[in-house]
Backbone as a chain_set.jsonl record, in Angstrom:
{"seq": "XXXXXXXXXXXXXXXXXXXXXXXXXXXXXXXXXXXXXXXXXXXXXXXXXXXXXXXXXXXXXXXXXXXXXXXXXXXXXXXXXXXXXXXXXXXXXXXXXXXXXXXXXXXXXXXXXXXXXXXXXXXXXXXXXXXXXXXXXXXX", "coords": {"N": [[-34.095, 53.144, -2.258], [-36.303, 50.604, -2.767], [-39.266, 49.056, -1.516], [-40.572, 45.536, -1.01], [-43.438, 44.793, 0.774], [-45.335, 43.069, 3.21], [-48.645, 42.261, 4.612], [-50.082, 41.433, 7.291], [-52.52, 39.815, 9.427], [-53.961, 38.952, 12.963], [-53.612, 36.327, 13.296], [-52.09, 35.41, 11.266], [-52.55, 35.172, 8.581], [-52.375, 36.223, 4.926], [-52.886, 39.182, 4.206], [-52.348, 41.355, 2.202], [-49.818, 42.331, -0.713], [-47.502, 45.088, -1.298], [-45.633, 46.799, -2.624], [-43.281, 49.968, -1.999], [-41.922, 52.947, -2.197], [-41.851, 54.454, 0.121], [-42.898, 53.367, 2.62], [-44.041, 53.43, 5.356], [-45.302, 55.991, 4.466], [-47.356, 54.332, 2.122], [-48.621, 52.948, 4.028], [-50.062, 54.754, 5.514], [-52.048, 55.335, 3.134], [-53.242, 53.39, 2.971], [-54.915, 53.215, 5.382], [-56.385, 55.698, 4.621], [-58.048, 54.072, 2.63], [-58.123, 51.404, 2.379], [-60.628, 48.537, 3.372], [-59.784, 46.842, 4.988], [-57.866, 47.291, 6.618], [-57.773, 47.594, 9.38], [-57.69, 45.217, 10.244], [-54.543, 44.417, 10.383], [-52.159, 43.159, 11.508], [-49.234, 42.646, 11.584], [-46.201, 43.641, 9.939], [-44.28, 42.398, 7.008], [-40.926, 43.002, 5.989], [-38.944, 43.462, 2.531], [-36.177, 44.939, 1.619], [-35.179, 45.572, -1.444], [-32.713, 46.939, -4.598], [-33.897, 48.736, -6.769], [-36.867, 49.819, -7.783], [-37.94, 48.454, -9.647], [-36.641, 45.875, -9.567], [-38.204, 45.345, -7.376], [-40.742, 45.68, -7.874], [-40.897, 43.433, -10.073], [-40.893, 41.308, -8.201], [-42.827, 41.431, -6.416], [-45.02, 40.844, -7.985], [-44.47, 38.109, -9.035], [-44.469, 36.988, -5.984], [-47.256, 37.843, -5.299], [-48.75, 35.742, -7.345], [-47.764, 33.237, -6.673], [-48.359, 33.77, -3.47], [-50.897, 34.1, -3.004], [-52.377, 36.302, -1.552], [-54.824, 37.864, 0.269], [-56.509, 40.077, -0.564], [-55.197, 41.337, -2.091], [-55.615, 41.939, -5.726], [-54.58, 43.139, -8.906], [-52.217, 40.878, -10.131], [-53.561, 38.449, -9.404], [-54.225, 35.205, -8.709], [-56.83, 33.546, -10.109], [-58.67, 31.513, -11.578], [-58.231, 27.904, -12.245], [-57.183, 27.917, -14.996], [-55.478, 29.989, -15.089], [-53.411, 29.26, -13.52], [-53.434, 26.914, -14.973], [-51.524, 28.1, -17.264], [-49.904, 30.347, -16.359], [-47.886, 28.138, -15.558], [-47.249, 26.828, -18.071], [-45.798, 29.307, -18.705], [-43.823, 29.728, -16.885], [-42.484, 27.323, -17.816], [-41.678, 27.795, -20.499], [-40.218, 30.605, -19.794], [-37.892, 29.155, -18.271], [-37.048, 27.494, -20.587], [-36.152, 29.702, -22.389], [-33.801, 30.713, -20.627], [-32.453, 28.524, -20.761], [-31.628, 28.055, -23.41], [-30.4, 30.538, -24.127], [-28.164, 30.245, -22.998], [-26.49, 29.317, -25.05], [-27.545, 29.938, -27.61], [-27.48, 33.068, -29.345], [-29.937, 36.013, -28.93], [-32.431, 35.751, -31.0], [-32.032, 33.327, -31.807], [-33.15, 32.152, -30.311], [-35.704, 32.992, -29.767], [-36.611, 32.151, -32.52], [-36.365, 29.186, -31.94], [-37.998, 28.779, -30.13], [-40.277, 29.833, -30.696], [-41.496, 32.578, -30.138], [-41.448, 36.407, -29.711], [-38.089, 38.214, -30.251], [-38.037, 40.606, -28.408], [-39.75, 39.44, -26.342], [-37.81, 37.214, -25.208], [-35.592, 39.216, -24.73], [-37.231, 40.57, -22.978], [-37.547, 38.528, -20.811], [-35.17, 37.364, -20.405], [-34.187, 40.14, -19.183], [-35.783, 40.546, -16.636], [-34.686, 38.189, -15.292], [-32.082, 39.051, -14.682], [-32.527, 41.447, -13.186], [-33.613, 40.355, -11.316], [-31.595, 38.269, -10.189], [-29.535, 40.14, -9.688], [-30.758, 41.692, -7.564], [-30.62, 39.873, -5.455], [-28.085, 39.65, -5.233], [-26.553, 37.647, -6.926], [-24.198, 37.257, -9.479], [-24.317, 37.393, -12.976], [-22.471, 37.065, -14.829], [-21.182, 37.345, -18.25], [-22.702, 37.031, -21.755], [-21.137, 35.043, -24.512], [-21.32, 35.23, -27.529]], "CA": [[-34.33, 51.752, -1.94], [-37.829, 50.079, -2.821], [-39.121, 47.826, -0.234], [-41.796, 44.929, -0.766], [-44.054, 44.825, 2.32], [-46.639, 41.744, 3.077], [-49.552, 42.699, 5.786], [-50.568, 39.957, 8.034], [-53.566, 39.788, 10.078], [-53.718, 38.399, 13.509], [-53.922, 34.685, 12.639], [-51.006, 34.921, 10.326], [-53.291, 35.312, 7.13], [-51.732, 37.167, 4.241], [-53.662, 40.135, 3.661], [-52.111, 42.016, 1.257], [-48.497, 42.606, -0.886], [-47.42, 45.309, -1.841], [-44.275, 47.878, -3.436], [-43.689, 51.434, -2.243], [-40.571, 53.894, -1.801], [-42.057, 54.984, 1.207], [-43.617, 52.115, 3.146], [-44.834, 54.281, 6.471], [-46.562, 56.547, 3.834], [-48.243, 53.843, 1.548], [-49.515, 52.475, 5.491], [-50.863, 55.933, 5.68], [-53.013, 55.681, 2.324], [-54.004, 51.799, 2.975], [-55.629, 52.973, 6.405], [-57.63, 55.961, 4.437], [-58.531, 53.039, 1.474], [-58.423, 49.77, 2.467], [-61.366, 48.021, 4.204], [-58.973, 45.903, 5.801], [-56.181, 48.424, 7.138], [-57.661, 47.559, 10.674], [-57.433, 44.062, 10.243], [-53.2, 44.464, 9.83], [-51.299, 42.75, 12.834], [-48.137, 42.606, 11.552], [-45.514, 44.04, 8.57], [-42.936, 42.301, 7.029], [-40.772, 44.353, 4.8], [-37.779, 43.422, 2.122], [-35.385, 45.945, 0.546], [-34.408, 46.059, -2.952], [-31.864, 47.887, -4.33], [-34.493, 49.204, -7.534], [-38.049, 49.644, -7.82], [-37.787, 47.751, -10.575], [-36.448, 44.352, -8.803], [-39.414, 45.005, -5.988], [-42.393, 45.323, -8.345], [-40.818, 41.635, -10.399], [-40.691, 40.365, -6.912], [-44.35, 41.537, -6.064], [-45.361, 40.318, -9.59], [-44.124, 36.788, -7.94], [-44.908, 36.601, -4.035], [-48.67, 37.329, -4.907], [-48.941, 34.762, -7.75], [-47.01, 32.182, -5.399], [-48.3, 33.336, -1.828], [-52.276, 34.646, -3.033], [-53.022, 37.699, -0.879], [-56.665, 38.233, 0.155], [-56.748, 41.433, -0.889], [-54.437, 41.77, -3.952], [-56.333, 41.883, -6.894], [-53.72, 42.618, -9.593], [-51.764, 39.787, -10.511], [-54.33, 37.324, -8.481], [-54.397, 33.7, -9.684], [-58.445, 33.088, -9.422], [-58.964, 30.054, -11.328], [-56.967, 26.514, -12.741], [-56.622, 27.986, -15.928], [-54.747, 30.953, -14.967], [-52.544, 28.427, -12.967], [-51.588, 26.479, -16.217], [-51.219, 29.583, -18.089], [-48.717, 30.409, -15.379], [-47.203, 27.17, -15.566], [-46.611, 27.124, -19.336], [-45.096, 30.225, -19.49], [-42.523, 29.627, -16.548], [-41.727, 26.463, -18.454], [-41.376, 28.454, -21.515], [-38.975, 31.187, -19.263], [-37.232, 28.447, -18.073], [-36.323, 26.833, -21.611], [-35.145, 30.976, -22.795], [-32.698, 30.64, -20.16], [-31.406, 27.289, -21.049], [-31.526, 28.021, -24.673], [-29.744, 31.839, -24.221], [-26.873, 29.995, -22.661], [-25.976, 28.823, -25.887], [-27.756, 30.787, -28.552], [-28.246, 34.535, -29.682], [-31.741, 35.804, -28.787], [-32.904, 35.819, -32.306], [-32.17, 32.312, -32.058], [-33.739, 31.332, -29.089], [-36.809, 33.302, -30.489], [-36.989, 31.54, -33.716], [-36.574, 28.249, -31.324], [-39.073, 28.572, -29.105], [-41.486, 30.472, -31.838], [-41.803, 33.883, -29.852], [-40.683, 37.471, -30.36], [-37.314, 38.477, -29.522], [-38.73, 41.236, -27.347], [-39.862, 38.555, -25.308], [-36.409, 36.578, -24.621], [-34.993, 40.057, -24.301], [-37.81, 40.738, -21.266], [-37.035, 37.071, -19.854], [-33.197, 37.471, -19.608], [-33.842, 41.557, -18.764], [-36.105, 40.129, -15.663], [-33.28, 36.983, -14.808], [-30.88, 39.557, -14.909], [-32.663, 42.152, -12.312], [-34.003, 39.388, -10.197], [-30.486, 37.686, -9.68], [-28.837, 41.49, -8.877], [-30.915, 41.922, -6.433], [-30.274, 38.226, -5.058], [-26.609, 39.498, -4.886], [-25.451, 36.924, -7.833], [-23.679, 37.321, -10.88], [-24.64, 36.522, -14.138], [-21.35, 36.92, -16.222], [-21.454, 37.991, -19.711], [-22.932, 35.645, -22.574], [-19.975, 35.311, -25.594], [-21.856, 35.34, -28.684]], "C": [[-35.831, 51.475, -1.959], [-38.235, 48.68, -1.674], [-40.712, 47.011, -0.858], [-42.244, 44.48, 0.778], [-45.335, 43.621, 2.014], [-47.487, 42.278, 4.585], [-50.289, 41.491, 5.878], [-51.631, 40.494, 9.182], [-53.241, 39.006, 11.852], [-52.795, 36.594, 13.784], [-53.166, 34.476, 11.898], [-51.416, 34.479, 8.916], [-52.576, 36.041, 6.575], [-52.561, 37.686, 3.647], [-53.703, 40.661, 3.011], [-50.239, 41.943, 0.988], [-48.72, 43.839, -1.717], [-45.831, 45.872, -2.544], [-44.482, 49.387, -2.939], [-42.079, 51.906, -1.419], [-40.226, 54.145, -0.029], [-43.37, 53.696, 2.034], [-44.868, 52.541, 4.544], [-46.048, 54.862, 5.54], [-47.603, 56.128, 3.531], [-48.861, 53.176, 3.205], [-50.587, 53.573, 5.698], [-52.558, 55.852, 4.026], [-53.512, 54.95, 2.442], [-55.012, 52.463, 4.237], [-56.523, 54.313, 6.179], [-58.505, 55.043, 3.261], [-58.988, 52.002, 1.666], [-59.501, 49.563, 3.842], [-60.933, 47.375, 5.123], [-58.144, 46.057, 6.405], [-56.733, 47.44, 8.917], [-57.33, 46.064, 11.375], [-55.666, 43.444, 10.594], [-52.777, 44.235, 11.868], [-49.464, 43.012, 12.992], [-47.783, 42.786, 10.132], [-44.641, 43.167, 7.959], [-42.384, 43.118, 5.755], [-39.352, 43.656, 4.297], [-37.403, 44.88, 1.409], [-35.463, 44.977, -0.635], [-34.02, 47.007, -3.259], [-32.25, 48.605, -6.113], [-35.727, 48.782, -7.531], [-38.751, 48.541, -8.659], [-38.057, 46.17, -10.186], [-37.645, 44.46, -8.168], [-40.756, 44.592, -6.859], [-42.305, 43.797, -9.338], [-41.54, 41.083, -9.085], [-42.243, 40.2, -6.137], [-45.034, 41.004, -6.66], [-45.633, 38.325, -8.972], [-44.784, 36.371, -7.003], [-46.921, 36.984, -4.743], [-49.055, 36.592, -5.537], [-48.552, 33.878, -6.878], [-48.08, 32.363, -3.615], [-49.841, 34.016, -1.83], [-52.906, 35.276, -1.86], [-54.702, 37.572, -0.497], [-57.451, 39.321, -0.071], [-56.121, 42.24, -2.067], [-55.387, 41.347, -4.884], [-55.696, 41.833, -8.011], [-52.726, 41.462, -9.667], [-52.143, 38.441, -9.767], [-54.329, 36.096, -9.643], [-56.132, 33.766, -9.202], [-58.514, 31.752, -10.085], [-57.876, 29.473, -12.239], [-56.131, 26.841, -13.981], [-55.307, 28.828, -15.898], [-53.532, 30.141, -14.672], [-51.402, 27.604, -14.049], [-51.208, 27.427, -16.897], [-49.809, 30.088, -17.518], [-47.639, 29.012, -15.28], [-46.509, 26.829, -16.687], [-45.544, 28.187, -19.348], [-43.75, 30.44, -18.263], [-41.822, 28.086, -17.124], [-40.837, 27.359, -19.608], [-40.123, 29.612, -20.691], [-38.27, 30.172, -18.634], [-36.47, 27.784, -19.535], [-35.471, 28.21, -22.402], [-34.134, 31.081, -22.198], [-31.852, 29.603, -20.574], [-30.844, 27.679, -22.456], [-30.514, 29.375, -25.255], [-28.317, 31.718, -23.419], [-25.778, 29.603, -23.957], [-26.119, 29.187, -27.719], [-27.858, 32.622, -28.577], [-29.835, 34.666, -29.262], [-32.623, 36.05, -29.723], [-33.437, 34.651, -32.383], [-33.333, 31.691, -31.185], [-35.41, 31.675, -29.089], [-37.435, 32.302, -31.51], [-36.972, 29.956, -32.851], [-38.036, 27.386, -30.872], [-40.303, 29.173, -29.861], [-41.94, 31.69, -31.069], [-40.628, 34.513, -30.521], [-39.353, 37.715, -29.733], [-37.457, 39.307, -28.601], [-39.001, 40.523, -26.274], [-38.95, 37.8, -24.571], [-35.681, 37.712, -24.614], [-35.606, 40.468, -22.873], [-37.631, 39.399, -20.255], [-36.027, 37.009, -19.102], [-33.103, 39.042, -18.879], [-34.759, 41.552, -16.872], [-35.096, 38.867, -14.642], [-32.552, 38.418, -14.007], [-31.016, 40.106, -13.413], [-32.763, 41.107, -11.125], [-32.515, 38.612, -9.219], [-29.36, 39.058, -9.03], [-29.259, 41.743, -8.096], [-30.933, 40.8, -5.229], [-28.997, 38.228, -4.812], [-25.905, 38.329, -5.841], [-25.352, 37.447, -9.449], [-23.406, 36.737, -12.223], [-23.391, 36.258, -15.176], [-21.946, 37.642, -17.483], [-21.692, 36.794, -20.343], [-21.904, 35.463, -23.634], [-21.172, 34.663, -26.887], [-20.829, 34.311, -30.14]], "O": [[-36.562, 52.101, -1.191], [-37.592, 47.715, -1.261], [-41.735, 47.65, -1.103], [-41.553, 43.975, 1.663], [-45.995, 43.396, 1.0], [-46.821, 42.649, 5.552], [-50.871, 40.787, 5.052], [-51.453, 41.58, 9.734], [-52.138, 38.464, 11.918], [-51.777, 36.119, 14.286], [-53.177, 33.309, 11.507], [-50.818, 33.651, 8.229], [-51.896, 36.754, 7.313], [-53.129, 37.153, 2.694], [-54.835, 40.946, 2.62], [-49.436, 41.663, 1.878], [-49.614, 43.952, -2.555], [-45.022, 45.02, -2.912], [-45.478, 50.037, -3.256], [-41.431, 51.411, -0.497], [-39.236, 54.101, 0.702], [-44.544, 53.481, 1.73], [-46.03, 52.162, 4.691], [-47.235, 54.546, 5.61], [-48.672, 56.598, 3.923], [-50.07, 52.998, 3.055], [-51.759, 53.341, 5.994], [-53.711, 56.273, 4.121], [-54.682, 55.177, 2.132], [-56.175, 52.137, 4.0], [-57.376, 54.512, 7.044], [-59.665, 55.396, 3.052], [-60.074, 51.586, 1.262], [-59.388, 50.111, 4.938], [-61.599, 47.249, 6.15], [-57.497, 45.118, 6.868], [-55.91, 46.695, 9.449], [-56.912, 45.793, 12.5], [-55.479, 42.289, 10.977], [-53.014, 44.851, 12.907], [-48.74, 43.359, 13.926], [-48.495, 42.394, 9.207], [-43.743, 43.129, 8.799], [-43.013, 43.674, 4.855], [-38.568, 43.266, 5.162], [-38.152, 45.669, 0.835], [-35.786, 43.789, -0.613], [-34.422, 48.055, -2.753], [-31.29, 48.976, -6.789], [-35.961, 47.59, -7.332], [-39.795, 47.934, -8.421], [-39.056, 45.467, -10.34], [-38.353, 43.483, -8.411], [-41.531, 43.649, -6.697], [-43.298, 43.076, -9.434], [-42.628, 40.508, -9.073], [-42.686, 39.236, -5.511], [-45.95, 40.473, -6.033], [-46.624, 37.662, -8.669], [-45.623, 35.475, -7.086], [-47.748, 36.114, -4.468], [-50.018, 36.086, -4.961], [-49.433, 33.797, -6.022], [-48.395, 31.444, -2.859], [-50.168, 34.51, -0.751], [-53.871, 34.78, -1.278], [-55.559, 37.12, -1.255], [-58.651, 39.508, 0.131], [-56.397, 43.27, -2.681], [-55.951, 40.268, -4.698], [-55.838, 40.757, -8.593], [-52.542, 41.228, -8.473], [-51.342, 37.534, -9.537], [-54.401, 36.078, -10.872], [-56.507, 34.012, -8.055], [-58.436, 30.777, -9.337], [-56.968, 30.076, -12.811], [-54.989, 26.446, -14.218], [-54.279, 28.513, -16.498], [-52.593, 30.238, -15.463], [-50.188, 27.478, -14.21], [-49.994, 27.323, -17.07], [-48.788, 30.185, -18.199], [-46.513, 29.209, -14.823], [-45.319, 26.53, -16.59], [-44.484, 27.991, -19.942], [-42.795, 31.158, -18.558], [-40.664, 27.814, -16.809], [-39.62, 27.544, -19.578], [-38.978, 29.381, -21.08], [-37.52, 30.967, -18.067], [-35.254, 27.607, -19.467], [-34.384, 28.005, -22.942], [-33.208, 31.536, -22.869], [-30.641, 29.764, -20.73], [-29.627, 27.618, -22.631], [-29.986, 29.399, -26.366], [-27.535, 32.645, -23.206], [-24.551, 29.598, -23.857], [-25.372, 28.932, -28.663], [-28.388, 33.23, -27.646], [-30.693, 33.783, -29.253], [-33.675, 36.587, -29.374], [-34.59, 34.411, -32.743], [-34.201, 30.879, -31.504], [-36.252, 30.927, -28.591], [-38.528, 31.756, -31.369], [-37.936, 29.348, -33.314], [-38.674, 26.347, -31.039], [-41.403, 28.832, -29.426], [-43.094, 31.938, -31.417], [-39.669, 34.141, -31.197], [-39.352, 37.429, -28.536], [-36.945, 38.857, -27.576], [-38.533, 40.895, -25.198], [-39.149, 37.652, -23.366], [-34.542, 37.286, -24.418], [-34.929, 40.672, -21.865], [-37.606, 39.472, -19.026], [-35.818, 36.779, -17.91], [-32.165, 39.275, -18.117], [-34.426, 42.374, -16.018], [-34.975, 38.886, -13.417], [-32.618, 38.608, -12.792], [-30.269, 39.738, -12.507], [-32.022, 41.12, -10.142], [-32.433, 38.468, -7.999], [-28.573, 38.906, -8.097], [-28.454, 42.229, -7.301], [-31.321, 41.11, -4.103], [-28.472, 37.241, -4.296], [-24.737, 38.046, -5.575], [-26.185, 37.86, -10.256], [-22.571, 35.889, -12.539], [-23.373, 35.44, -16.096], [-22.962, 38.33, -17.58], [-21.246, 35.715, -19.95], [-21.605, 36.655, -23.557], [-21.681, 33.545, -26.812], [-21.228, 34.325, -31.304]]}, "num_chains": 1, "name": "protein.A"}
């Protein structure tokens, strides 16, 4: 079981997110690493039921909930923001469009690679299993 963990500061600041098997442990390496270990008031911690689902989900919560101490996948400035905004439009129209086409099609649609509407629907897929819902099968 992979767990995402968020470290909060007194004040209810969000200090850091991260992903780890072992959540006690990675506490153990943050407080010989991190400048900020002493700063940490409070944990909160989700399961997931693959490492997989947790590090999407981390991928997520620190774009969305900007950490003060995450560095990978940090939004810093506006552009990044539409950049991020385009391209969940754009995963938003692979889903609509893979309800009803092949992903060849939905490629040649939207003008990306199929690789890409195969990682769209192969992220949907995990994200909603570990969400407990069921996607069905697509009929071709």
């Amino acid at each position: 079981m992979a767990c995402l963990y968020r470290h909060f500061d007194r004040d209810g600041k969000l200090l850091y997110i991260g992903v780890s098997l072992s959540v006690i442990g990675r506490l153990g390496c943050h407080k010989q690493n991190s400048h900020w270990f002493k700063k940490i008031a409070h944990i909160d911690i989700d399961q997931y039921s693959s490492k997989e689902a947790a590090l999407i989900a981390e991928k997520l919560a620190i774009k969305k909930e900007n950490p003060l101490h995450n560095i990978e996948h940090k939004i810093v400035y506006a552009s990044h923001l539409e950049k991020l905004l385009a391209s969940r439009r754009k995963k938003k129209r692979v889903l609509a469009l893979s309800k009803r086409h092949t992903n060849a099609k939905v490629a040649e649609l939207i003008g990306c690679s199929r690789q890409y509407v195969g990682q769209v629907l192969k992220e949907h897929r995990i994200l909603a299993k570990s969400n407990g819902v069921s996607l069905g099968k697509k009929s071709c």
